[in-house]
N, C-alpha and C positions, 0 to 999 in steps of 0.2 A: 875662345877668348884670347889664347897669344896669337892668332893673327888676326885680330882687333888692334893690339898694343903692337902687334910690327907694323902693321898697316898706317896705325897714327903717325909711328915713327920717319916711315917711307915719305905719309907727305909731310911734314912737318920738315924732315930733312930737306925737302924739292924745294918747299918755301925758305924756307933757311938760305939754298946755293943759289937761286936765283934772283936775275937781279931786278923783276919787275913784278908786278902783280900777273898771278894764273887762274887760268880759266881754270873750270871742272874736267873739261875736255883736255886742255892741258896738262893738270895733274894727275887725270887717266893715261894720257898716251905718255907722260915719263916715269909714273908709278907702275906702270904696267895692273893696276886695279881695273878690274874690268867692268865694274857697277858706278858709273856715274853719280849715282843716287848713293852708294857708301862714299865715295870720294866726297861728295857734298856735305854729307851727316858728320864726315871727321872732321874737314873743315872748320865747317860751323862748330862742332866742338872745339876745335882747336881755337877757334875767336876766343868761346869762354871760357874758356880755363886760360888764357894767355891775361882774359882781362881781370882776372879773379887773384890772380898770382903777382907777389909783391917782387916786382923787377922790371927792369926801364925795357922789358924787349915785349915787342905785343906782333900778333898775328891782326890785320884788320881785313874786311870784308868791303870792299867799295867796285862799285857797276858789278855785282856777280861774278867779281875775281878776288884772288886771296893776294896778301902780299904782307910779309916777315916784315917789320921796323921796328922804331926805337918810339917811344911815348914820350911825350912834352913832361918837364921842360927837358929831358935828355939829346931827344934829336938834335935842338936847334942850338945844343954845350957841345955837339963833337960833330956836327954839320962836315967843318973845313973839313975832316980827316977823310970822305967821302970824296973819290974819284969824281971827276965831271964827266957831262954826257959825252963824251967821245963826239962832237959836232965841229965843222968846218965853223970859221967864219962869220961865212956868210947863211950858212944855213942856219946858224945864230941868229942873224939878223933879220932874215925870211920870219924866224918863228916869233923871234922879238915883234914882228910889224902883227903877225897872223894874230898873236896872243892877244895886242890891244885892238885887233881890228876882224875881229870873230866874223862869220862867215863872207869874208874880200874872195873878190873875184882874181881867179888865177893871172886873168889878163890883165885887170889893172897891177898884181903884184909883178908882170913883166914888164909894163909901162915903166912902174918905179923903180926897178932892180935889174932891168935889161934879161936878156937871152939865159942868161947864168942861170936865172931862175929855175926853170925844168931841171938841172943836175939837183941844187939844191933841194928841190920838192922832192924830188928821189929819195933822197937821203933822208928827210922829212918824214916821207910816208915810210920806209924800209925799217927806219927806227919806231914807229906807230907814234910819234908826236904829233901828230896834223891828219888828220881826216878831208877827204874832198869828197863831193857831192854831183852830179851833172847838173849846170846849170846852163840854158841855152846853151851857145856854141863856147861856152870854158865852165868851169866849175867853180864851187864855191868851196873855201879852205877855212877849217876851224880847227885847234885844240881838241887833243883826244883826253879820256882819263888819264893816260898815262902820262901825257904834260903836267896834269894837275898832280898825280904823285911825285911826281921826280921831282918838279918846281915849288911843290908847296911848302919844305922847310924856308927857305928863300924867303917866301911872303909873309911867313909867320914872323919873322926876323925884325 
């Protein structure tokens, strides 16, 4: 049973220092747990017991990753105090166009933003905000989950 309770600890702490939602896989290769399927079971305990417990910090569960936040109406009272994505620019403005215009073709987003583009989709894909697809000879670019976590205190606003 106490490495039950160190083990909650371990991920619980990974979710905590991290700044994005984690796979199973993830929380295996930086907890060093070696059973996927306990990583999963604390997890998911970890959800209920974070939603059961009276305090603005919650553990949630979305696309089969985990990720440490703050519960409404708290997040969107100390939003500002949150660092922004570390983005260029224009890679801003790449994802601003991609966000409203869900699976644009790579080519037409060079047509309207010139050559610059492929740096910025770099940047895009390395950070996992935009997902591409093969589509005939360019790809099709949409928002990933991880757009909608980062971005969604934003919309709730």
């Amino acid at each position: 049973m106490a490495d039950e309770i160190d083990y909650r600890k371990l991920v619980e702490a990974a979710l905590f220092m991290s700044s994005g939602a984690l796979s199973v896989n993830e929380l295996v290769s930086v907890t060093g747990i070696m059973s996927p399927g306990k990583v999963q079971e604390i997890a998911k305990s970890l959800v209920e017991e974070y939603k059961s417990r009276d305090t603005a910090l919650q553990i949630l569960e979305i696309d089969n990753r985990y990720l440490f936040g703050l519960k409404e109406p708290y997040a969107s009272k100390v939003s500002s105090l949150a660092s922004g994505p570390d983005l260029s620019k224009g890679a801003l403005r790449i994802l601003a166009f991609v966000s409203r215009n869900q699976n644009v073709l790579q080519s037409d987003l060079v047509k309207a933003f010139g050559s610059s583009t492929y740096e910025y989709m770099h940047e895009l894909l390395e950070k996992r905000f935009v997902e591409t697809r093969p589509f005939k000879r360019s790809k099709r670019i949409s928002t990933t989950p991880k757009f909608d976590e980062y971005f969604s205190s934003s919309k709730q606003q």
